[in-house]
N, C-alpha and C positions, 0 to 999 in steps of 0.2 A: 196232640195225643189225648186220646179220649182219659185216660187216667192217671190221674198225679202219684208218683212216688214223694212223698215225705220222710224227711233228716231231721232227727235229733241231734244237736248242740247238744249235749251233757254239760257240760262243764268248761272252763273254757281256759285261758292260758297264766292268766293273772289274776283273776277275780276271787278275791278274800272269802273264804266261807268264812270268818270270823265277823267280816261282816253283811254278807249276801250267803242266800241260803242253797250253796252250789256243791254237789255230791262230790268226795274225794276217795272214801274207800273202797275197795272190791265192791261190799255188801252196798254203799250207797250209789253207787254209779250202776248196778244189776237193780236197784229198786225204783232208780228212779226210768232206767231205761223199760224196765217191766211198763212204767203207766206208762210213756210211752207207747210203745211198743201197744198197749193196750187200746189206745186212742189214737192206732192207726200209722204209727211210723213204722218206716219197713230197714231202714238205714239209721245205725246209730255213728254220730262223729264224736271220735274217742280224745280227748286229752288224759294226761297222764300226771299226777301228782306227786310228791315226795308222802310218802306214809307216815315219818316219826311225827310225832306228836307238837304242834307248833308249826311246822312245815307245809302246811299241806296248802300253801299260796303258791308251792315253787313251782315248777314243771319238775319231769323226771324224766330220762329217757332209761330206766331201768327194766334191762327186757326181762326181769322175774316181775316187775312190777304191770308190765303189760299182759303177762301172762296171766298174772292173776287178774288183772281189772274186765280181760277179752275172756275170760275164761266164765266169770261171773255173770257179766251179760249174754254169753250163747248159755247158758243153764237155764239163765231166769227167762230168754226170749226165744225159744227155739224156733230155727229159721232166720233167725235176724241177721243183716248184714253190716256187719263193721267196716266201718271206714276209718281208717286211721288218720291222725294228723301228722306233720312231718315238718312245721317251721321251724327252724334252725336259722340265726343269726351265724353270720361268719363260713368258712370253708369245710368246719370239720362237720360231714353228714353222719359219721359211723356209730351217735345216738340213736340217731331213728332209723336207722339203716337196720342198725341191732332189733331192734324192738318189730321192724316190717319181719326181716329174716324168722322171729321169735313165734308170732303169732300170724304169720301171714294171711293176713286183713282181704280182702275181695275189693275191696277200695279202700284207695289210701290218696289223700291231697297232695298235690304237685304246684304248688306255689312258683306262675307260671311267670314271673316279672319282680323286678326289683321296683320299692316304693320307698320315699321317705315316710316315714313312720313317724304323723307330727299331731300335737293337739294339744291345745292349751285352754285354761281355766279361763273363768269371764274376768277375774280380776288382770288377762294376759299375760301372767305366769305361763312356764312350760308345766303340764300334766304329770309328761313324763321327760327326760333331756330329749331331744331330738335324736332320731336312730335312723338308721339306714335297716330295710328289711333288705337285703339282698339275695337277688336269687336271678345270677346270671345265668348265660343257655351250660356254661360248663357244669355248676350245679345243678341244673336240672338236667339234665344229660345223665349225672351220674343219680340222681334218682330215678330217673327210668328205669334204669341199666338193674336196679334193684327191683323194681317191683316188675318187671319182666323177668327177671330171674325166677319169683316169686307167685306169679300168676295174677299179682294183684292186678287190678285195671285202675288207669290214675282217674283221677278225677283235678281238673286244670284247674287251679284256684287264680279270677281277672279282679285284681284290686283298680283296674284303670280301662280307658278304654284302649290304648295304644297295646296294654299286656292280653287284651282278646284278641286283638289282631294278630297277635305274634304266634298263639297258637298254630294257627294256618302252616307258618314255617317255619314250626318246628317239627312239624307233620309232614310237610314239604320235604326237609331238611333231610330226612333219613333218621332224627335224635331217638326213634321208639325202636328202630330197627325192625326184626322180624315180627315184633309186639304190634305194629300196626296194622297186623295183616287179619281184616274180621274185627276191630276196635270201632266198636262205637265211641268216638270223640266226646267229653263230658266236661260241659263249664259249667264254674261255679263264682257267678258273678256276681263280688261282693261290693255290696252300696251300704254307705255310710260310717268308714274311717275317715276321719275328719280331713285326709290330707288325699284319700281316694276318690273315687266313683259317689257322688251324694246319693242318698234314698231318694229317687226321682221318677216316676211312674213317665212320664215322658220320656227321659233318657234311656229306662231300661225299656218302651218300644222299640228302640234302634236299635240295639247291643242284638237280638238276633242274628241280624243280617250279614254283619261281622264274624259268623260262625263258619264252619265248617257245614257242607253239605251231610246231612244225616244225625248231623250229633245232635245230644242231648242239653237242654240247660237246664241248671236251678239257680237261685238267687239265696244268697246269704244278706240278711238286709239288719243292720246295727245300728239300734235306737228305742225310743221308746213307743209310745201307744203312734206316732206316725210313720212309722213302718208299713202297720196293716195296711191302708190301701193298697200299698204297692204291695204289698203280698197276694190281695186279691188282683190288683191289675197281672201282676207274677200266673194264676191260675187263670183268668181270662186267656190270656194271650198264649199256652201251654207251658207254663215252663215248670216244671219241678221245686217243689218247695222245701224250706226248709226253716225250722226255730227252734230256739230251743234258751236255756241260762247263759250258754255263750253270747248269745247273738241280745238278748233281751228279758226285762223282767216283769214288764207289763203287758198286756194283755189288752185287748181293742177298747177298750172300757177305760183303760189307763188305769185301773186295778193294778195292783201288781201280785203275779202269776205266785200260786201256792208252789208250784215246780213246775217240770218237764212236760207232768200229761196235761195241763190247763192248754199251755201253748201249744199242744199236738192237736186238741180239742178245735182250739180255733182257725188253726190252720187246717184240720180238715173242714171246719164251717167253708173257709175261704174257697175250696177246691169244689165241695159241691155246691154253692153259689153260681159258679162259674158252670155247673153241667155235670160235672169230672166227679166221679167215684174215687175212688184212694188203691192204692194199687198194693196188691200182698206180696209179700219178700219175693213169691217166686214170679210172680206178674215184675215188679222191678227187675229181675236178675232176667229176664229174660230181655224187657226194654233195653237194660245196658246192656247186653249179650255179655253178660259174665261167664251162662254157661259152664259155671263150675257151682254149683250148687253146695254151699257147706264146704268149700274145699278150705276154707281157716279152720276148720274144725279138729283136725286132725293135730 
């Protein structure tokens, strides 16, 4: 595709603003999506934080709290398209289920596969205890079921290679229902969770092929200043990009990033290196065949 759609990471699931400098409230997460949004991202990817004072390392699935954070970013970025996130440990979906229903997002993550969730310190300590992310087809099934109710279009989150393959058949399978009928297919191949897919400019030439006919990809890529290649190898090859504080704190220089629009800055360097202009919300929503132009807005 002649032009890359670029994702803002805001903020990300765990990451200390107490001690990383990552936006938690209404007003910080519409500011920093602003420079964004300024430097070219057309998709913002939402997490959501606990508000009280001390808190604000937790997640939250509070759909008054989405409402106000979704509410801030379409003020401050008119046209921008929110993508929500939706990871949830365990069976019970009906936090983020709330929060999709609340704000109904145009895209929202569909965490397409189950992964052990592992990585440990150099001293070989665990980082964190060892976790299962789980996300068998019955839950994802019943995330569907929601953001088709909803209008949202998912967006397939492949922690692995085996979880892009399974796309295929879940698509296959009937799991979207009558949602699949006119869906552009959308991965979101993520390289470098320590126990996932590595940041591998080689590996992710293959991960195309393993797609679905007509769909779209991007790359979520977790790490520091060696990420970028493979962000530019990501825009050589077309795929859709994406950075942001979740994903990274540095910057190709290995600086590390003032916020959100530094890293939007050089991931649009990366796209037009590559040929590729940066595509505007409505050029994206047309690429995804969203098709519903603003319809979170309401």
């Amino acid at each position: 595709m002649d032009k890359a759609i670029l994702t803002c990471a805001l903020t990300g699931v765990l990451t200390d603003p107490r001690q990383h400098p990552v936006p938690v409230t209404p007003a910080q997460m519409a500011a920093e999506a602003r420079a964004a949004f300024d430097a070219g991202a057309s998709v913002m990817h939402v997490h959501l934080r606990q508000q009280q004072p001390g808190m604000g390392h937790l997640p939250s699935w509070d759909p008054d709290i989405a409402q106000a954070v979704c509410d801030a970013i379409r003020a401050a970025c008119p046209g921008v398209i929110v993508n929500l996130t939706t990871g949830v440990i365990g069976k019970d979906i009906s936090g983020p289920a709330a929060c999709i229903r609340r704000v109904r997002p145009e895209i929202a993550a569909c965490n397409a596969g189950t992964l052990n969730y592992l990585k440990l310190r150099a001293d070989g300590r665990w980082a964190w205890p060892p976790m299962v992310f789980d996300n068998p087809p019955d839950k994802i099934a019943q995330f569907l079921q929601v953001m088709a109710e909803c209008g949202t279009h998912p967006e397939f989150e492949c922690f692995d290679v085996g979880i892009v393959r399974s796309v295929e058949i879940y698509l296959r399978s009937g799991m979207l229902g009558a949602a699949a009928e006119g869906l552009v297919p959308e991965y979101n191949f993520v390289m470098g969770v320590a126990s996932g897919m590595p940041c591998d400019a080689e590996l992710l030439a293959l991960l195309p092929r393993w797609t679905v006919p007509g769909a779209v990809w991007q790359t979520t890529l977790i790490g520091r200043a060696e990420v970028w290649p493979v962000h530019q190898r990501a825009a050589e090859l077309g795929g859709m990009l994406r950075t942001g504080l979740e994903d990274t704190f540095h910057l190709p220089d290995g600086e590390r990033a003032s916020g959100n629009g530094a890293l939007i800055d050089a991931l649009a360097a990366c796209a037009r290196r590559a040929g590729r202009e940066v595509a505007s919300p409505a050029e994206a929503r047309a690429m995804l065949g969203l098709g519903r132009a603003g319809q979170g807005a309401s």
